[in-house]
VOTOR-470085 format. One record per residue: chain; x, y, z of N, C-alpha, C, CB in turn. Coordinates in nm, 2 decimals, decimal comma, padded with zeros to 4 digits, always signed. Glycine has a CB too. Example, Ala and Ser with C-alpha at 12.3 -4.5 7.8 and 13.67 -1.06 7.14 Angstrom:
! VOTOR-470085
  chaine      nu      nv      nw     cau     cav     caw      cu      cv      cw     cbu     cbv     cbw
       A  +01,32  -00,57  +00,78  +01,23  -00,45  +00,78  +01,32  -00,33  +00,78  +01,13  -00,45  +00,90
       A  +01,28  -00,22  +00,71  +01,37  -00,11  +00,71  +01,29  +00,00  +00,79  +01,41  -00,06  +00,57
//
This chain:
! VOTOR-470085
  chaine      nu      nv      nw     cau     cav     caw      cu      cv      cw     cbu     cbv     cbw
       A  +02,96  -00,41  +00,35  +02,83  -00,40  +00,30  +02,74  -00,32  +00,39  +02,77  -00,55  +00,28
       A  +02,69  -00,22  +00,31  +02,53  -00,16  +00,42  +02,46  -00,21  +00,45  +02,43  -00,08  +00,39
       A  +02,43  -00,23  +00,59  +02,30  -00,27  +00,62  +02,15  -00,24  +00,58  +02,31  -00,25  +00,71
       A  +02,07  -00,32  +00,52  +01,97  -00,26  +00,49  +01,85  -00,20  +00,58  +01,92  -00,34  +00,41
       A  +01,77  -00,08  +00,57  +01,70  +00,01  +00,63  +01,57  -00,05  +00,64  +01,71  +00,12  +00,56
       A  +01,52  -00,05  +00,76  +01,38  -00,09  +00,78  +01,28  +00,03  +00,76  +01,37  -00,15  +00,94
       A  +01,19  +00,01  +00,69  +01,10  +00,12  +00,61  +00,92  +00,06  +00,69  +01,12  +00,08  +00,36
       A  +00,88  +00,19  +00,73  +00,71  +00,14  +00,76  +00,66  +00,14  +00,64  +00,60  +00,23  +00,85
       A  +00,53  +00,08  +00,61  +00,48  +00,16  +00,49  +00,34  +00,16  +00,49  +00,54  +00,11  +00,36
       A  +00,31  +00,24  +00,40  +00,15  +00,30  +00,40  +00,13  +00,23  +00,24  +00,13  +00,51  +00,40
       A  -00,06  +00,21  +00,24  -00,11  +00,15  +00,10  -00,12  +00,29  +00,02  -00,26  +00,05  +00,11
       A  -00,07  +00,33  -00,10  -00,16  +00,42  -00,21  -00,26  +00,35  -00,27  -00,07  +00,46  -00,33
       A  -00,34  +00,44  -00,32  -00,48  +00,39  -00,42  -00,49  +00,48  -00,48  -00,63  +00,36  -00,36
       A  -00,45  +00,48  -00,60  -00,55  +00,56  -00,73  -00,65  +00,48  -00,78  -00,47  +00,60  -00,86
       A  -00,78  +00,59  -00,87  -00,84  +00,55  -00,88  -00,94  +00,58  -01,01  -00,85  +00,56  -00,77
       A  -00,98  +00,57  -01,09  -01,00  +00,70  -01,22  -01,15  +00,63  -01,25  -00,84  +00,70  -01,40
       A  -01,23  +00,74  -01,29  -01,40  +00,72  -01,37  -01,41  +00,81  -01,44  -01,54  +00,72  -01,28
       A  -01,48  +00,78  -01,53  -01,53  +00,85  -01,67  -01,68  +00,86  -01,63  -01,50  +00,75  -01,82
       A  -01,67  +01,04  -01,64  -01,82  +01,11  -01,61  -01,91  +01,02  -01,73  -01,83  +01,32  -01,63
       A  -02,03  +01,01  -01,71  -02,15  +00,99  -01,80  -02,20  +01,13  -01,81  -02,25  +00,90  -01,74
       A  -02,17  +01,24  -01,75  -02,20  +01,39  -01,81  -02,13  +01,48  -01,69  -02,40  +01,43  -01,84
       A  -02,12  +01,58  -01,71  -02,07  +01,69  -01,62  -02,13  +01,70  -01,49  -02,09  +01,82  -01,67
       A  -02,03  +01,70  -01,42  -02,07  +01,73  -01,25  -02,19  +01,79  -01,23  -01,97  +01,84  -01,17
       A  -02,24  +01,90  -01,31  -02,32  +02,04  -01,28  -02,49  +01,96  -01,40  -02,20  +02,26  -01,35
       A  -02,47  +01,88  -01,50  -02,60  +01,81  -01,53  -02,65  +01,76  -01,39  -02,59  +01,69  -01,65
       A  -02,81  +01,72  -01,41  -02,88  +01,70  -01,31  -02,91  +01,55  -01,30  -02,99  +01,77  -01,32
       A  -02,86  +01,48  -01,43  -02,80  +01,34  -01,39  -02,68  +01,27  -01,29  -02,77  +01,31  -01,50
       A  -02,60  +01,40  -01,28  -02,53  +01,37  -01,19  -02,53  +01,45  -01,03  -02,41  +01,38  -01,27
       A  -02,65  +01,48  -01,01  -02,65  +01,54  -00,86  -02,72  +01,45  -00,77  -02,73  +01,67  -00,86
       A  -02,72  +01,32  -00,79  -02,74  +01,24  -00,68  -02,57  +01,15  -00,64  -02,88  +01,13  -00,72
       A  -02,48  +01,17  -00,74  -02,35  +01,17  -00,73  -02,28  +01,28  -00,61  -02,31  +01,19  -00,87
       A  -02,32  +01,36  -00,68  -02,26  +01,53  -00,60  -02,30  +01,52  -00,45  -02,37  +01,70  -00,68
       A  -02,39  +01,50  -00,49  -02,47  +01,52  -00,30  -02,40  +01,43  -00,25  -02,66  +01,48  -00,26
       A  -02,32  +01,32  -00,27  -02,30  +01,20  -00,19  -02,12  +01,23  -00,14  -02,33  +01,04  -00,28
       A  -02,08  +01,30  -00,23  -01,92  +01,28  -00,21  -01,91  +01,40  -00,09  -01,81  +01,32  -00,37
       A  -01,95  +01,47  -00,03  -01,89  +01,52  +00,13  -01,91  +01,44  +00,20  -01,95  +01,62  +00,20
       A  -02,04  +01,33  +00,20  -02,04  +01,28  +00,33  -01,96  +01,17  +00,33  -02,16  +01,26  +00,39
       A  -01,96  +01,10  +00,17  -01,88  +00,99  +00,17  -01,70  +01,00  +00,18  -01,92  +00,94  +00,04
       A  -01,66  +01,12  +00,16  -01,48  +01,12  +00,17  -01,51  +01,18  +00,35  -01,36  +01,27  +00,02
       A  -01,64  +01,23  +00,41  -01,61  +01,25  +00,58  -01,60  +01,11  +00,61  -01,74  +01,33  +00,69
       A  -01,66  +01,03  +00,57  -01,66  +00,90  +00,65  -01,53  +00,83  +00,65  -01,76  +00,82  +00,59
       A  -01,45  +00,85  +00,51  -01,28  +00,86  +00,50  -01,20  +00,89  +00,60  -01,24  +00,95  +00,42
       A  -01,23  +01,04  +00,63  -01,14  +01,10  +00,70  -01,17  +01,11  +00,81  -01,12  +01,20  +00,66
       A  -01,29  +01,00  +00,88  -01,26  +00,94  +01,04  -01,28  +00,81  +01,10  -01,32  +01,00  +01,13
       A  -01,22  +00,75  +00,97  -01,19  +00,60  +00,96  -01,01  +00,60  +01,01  -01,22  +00,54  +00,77
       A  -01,01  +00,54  +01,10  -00,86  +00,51  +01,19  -00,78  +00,51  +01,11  -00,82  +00,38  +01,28
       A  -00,80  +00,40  +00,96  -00,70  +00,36  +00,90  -00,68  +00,46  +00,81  -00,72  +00,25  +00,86
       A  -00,74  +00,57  +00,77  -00,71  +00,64  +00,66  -00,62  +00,75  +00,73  -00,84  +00,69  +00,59
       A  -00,52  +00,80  +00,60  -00,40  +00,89  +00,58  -00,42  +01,01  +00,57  -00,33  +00,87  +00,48
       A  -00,47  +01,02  +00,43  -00,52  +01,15  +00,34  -00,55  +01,13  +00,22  -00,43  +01,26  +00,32
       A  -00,56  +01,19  +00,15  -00,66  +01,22  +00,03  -00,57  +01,30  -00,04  -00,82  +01,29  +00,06
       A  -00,61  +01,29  -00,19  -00,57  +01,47  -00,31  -00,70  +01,52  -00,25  -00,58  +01,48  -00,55
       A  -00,64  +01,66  -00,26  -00,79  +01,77  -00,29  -00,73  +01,90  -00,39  -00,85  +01,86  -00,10
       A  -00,85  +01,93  -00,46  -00,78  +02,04  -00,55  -00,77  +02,17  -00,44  -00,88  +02,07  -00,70
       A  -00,69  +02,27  -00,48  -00,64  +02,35  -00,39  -00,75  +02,40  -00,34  -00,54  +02,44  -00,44
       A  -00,75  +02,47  -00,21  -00,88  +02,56  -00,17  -01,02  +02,46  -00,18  -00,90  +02,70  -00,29
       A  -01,04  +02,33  -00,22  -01,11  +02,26  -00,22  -01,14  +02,11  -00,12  -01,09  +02,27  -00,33
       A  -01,23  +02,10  -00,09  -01,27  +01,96  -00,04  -01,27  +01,78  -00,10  -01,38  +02,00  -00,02
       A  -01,25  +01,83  -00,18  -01,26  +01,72  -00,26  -01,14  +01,72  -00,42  -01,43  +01,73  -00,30
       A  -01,12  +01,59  -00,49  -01,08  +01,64  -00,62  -01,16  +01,67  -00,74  -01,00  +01,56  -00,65
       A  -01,27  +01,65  -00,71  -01,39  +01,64  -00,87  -01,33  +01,79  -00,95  -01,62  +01,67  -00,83
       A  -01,23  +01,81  -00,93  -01,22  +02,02  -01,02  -01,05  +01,92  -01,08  -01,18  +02,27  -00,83
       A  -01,00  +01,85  -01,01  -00,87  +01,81  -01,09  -00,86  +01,73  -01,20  -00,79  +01,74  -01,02
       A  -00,81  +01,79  -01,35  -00,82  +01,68  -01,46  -00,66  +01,63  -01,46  -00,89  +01,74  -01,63
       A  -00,67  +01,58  -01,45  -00,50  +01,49  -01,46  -00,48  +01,41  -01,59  -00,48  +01,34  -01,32
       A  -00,61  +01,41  -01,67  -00,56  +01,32  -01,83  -00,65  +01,41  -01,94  -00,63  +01,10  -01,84
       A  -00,64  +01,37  -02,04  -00,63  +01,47  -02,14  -00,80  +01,46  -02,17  -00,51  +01,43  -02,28
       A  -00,87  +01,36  -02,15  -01,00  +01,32  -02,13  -01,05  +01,37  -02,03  -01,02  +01,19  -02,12
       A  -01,11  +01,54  -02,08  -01,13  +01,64  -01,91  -01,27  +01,53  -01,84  -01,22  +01,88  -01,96
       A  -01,33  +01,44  -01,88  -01,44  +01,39  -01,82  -01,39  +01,28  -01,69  -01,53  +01,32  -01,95
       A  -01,24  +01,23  -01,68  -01,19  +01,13  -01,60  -01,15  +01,23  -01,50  -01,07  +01,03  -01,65
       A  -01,20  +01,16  -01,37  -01,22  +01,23  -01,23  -01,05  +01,11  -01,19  -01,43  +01,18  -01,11
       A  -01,00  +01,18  -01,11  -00,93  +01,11  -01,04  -00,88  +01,11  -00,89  -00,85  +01,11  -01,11
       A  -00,94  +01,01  -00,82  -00,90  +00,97  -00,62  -00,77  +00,91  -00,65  -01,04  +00,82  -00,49
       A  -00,72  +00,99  -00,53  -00,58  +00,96  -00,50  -00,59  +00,94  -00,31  -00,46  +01,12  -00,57
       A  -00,59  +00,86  -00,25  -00,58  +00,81  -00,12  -00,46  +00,74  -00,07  -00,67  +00,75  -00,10
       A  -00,46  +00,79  +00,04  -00,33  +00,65  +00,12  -00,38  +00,57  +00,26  -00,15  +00,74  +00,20
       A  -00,39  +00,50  +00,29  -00,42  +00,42  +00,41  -00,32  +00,34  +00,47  -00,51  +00,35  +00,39
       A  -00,34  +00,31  +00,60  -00,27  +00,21  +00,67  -00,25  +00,09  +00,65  -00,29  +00,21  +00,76
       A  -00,35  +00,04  +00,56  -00,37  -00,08  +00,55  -00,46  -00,13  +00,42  -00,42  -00,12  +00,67
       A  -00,41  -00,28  +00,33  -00,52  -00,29  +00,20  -00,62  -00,32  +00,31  -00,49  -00,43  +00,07
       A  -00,64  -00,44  +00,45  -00,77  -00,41  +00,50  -00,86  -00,31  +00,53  -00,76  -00,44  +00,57
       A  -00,77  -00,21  +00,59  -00,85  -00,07  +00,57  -00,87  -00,01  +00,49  -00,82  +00,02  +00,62
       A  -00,84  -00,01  +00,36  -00,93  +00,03  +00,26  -01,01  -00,01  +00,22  -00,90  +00,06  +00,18
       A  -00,97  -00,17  +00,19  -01,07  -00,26  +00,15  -01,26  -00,27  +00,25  -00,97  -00,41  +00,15
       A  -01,21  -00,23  +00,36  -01,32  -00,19  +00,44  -01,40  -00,11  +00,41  -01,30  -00,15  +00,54
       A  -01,32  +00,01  +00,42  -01,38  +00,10  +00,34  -01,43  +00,10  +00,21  -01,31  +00,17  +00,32
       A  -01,41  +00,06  +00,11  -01,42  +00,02  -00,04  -01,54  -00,06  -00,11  -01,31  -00,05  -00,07
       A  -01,59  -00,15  +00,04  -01,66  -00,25  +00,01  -01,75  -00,27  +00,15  -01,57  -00,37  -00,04
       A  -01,68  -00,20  +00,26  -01,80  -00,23  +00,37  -01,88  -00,13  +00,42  -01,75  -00,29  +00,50
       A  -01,83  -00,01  +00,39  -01,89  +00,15  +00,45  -02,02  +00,20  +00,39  -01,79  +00,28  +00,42
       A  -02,03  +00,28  +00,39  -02,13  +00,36  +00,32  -02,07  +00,36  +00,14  -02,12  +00,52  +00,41
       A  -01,97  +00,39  +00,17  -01,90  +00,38  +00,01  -01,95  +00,24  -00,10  -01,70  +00,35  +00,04
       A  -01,97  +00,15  -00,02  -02,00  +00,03  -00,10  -02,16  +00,09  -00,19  -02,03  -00,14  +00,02
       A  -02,25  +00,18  -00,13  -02,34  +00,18  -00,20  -02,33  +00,25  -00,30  -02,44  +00,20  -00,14
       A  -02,21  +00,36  -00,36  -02,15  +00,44  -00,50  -02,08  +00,35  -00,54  -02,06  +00,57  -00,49
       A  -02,02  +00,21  -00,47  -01,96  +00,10  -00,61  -02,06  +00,03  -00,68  -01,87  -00,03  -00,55
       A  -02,18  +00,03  -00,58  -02,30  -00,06  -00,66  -02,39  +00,04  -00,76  -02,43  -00,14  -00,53
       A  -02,37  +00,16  -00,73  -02,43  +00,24  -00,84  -02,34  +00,31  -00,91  -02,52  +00,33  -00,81
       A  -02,26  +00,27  -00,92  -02,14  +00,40  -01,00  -02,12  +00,39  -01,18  -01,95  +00,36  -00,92
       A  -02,26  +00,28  -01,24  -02,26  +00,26  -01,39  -02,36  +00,37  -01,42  -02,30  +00,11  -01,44
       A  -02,46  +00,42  -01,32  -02,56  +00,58  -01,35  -02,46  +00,69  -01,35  -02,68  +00,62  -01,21
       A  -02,39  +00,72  -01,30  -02,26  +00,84  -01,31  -02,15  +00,81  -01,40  -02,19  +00,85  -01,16
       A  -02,09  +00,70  -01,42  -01,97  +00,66  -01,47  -02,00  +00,59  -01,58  -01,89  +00,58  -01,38
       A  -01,90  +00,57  -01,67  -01,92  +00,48  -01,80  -01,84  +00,36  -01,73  -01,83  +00,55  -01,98
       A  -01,87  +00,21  -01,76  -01,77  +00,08  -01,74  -01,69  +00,10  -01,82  -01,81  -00,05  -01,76
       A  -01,49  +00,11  -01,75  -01,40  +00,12  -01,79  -01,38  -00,02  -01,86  -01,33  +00,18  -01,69
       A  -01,33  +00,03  -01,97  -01,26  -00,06  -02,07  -01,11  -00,09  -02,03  -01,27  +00,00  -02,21
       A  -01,07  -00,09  -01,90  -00,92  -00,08  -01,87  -00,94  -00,11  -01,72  -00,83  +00,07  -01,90
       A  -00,77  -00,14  -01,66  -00,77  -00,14  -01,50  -00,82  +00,00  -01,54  -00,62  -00,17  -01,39
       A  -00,90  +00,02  -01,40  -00,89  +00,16  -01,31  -00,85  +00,18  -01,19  -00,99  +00,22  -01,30
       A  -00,82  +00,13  -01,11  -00,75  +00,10  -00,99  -00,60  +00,07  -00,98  -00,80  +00,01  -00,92
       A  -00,50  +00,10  -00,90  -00,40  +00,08  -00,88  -00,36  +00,13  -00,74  -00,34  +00,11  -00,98
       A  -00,30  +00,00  -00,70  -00,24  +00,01  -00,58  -00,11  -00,04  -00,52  -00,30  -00,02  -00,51
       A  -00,03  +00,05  -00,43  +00,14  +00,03  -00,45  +00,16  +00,04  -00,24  +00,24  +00,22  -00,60
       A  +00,25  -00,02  -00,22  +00,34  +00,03  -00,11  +00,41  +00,19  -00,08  +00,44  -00,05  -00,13
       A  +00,44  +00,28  -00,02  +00,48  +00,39  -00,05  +00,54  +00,39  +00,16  +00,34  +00,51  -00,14
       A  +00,65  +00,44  +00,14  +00,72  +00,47  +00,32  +00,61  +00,59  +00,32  +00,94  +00,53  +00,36
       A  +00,55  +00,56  +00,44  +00,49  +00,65  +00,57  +00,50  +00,76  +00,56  +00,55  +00,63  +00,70
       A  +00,62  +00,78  +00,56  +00,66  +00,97  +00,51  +00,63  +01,03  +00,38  +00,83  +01,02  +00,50
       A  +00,58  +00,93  +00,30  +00,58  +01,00  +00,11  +00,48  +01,01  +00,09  +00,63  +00,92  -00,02
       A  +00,43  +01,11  +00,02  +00,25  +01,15  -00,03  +00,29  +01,17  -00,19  +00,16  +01,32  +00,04
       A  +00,23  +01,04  -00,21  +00,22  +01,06  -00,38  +00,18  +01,14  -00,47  +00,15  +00,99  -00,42
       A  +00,22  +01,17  -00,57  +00,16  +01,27  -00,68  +00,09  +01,20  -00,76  +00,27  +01,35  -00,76
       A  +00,02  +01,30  -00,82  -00,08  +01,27  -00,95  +00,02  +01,21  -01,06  -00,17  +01,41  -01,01
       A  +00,13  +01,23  -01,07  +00,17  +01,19  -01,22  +00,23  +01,04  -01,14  +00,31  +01,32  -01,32
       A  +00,34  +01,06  -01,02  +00,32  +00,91  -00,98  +00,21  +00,78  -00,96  +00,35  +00,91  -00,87
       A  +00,07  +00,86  -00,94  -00,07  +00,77  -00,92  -00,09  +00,71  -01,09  -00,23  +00,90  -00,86
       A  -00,05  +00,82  -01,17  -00,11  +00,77  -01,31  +00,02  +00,70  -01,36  -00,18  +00,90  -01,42
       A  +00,16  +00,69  -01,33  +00,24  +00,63  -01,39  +00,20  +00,45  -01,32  +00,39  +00,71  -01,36
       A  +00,18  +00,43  -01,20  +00,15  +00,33  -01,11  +00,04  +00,26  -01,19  +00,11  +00,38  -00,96
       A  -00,06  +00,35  -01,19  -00,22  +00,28  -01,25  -00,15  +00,23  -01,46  -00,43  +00,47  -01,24
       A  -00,03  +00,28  -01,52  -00,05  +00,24  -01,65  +00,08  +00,13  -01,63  -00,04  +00,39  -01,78
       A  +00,13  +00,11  -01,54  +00,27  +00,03  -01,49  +00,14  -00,11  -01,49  +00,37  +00,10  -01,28
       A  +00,02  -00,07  -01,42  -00,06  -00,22  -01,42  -00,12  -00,24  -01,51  -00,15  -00,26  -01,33
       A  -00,19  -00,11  -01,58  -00,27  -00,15  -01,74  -00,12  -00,25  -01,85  -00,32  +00,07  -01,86
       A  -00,01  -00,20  -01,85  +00,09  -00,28  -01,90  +00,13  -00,42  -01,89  +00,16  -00,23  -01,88
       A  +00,14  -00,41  -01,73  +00,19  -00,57  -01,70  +00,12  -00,63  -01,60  +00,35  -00,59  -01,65
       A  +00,01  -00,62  -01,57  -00,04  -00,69  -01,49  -00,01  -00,63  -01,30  +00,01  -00,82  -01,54
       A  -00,09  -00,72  -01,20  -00,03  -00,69  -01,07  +00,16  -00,73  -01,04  -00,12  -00,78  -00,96
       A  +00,24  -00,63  -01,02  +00,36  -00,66  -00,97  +00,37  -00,58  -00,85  +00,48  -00,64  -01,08
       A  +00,47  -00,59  -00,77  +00,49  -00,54  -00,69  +00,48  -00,36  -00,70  +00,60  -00,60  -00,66
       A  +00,54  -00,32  -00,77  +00,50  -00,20  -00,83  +00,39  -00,13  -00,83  +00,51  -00,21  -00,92
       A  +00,29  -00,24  -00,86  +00,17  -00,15  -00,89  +00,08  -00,28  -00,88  +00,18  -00,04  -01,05
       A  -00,09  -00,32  -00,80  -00,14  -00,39  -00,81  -00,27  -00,38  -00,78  -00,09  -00,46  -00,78
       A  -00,39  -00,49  -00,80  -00,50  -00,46  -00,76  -00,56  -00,53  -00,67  -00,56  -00,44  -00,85
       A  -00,73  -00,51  -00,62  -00,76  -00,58  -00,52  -00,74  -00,70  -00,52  -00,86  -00,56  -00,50
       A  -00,75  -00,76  -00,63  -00,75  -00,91  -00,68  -00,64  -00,99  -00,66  -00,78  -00,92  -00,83
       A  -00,57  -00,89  -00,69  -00,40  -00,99  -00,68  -00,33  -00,91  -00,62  -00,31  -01,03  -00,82
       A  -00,35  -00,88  -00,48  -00,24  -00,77  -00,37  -00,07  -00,85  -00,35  -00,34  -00,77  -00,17
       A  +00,01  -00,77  -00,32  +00,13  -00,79  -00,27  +00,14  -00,75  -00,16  +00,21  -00,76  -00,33
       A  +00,24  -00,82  -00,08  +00,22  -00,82  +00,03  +00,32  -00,64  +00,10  +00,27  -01,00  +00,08
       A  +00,29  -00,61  +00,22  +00,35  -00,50  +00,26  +00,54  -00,54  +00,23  +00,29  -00,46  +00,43
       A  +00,58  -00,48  +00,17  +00,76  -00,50  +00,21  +00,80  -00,44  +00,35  +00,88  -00,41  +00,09
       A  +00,89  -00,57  +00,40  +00,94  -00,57  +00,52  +01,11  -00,49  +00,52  +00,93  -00,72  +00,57
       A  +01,13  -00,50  +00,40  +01,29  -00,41  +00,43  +01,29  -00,39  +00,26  +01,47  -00,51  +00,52
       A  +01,37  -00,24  +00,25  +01,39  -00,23  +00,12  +01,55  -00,14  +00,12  +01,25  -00,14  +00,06
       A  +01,63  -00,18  +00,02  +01,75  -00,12  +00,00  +01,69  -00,02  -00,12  +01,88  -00,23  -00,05
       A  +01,81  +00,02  -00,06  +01,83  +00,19  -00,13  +01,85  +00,15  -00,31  +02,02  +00,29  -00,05
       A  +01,73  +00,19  -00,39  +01,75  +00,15  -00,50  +01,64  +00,20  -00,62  +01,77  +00,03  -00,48
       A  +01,64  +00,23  -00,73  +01,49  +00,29  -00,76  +01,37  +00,14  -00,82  +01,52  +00,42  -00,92
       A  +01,32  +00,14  -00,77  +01,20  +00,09  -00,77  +01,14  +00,08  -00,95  +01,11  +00,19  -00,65
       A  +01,14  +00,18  -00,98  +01,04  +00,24  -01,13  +01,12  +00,15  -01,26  +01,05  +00,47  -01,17
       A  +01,04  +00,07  -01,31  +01,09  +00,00  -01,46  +01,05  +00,17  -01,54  +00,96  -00,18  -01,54
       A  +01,10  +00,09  -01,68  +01,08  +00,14  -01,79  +00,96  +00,17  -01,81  +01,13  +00,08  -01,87
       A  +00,84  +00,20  -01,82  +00,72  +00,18  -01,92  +00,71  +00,21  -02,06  +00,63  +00,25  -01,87
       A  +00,74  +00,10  -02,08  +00,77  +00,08  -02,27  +00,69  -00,03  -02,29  +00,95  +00,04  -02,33
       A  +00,55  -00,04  -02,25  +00,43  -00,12  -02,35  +00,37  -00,10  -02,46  +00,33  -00,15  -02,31
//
């Protein structure tokens, strides 16, 4: 029998919102103005990894990843659900969760999803959106879960594929 392989691992977070109008309306430039300083404050937070950014760009607001060109989509990794959850809810960031119904429509669906991923792997957009519809389907599993109902980091994983079916 193989021995099984001890794996570190890092938190993913996707993340998806539905514009209330285009980046460049003037309803949404108290949004605009906020996302440099709010993804700097990301990117010198200990616990944070990295980020998507669209190519040549700072940010993702230019990436449409679903067929609804108005859904923005954050893709992040961190060291930790505490360290994001810090982030998420204790930073500066908490004051775009408390206003994010002036920019965003209230999603009629999860919009968050969050998974385990080894240290070395940087998720893709089509893995972030297969992850976030793995939980619109079945709920939090190990696979894919949310703030509410986290799973815990895995301490050892055999060599094996991870990904059900998605047939809901």
């Amino acid at each position: 029998m193989k021995p099984v392989q001890s794996i570190e691992y890092h938190l993913a977070q996707v993340n998806t919102a539905t514009l209330r109008a285009p980046l460049d309306e003037p309803q949404m430039a108290d949004f605009v103005a906020q996302i440099q300083r709010i993804n700097a404050i990301a990117d010198r937070d200990p616990e944070f990894v990295w980020r998507l950014r669209a190519e040549g760009a700072e940010d993702a607001t230019s990436i449409r990843a679903f067929d609804d060109e108005r859904i923005l989509i954050t893709l992040t990794v961190w060291k930790s659900l505490e360290g994001l959850s810090n982030y998420v809810y204790r930073s500066d960031h908490a004051q775009l969760m408390r206003d994010r119904l002036r920019w965003f429509e209230k999603p009629t669906q999860k919009s968050i999803a969050l998974w385990w991923i080894p240290i070395e792997h940087q998720p893709t957009v089509a893995e972030a959106k297969e992850r976030l519809e793995h939980l619109r389907c079945y709920g939090s599993t190990p696979y894919a879960f949310s703030f509410s109902t986290p799973f815990p980091r895995p301490e050892e994983i055999a060599v094996r594929s991870l990904a059900p079916s998605l047939g809901c």
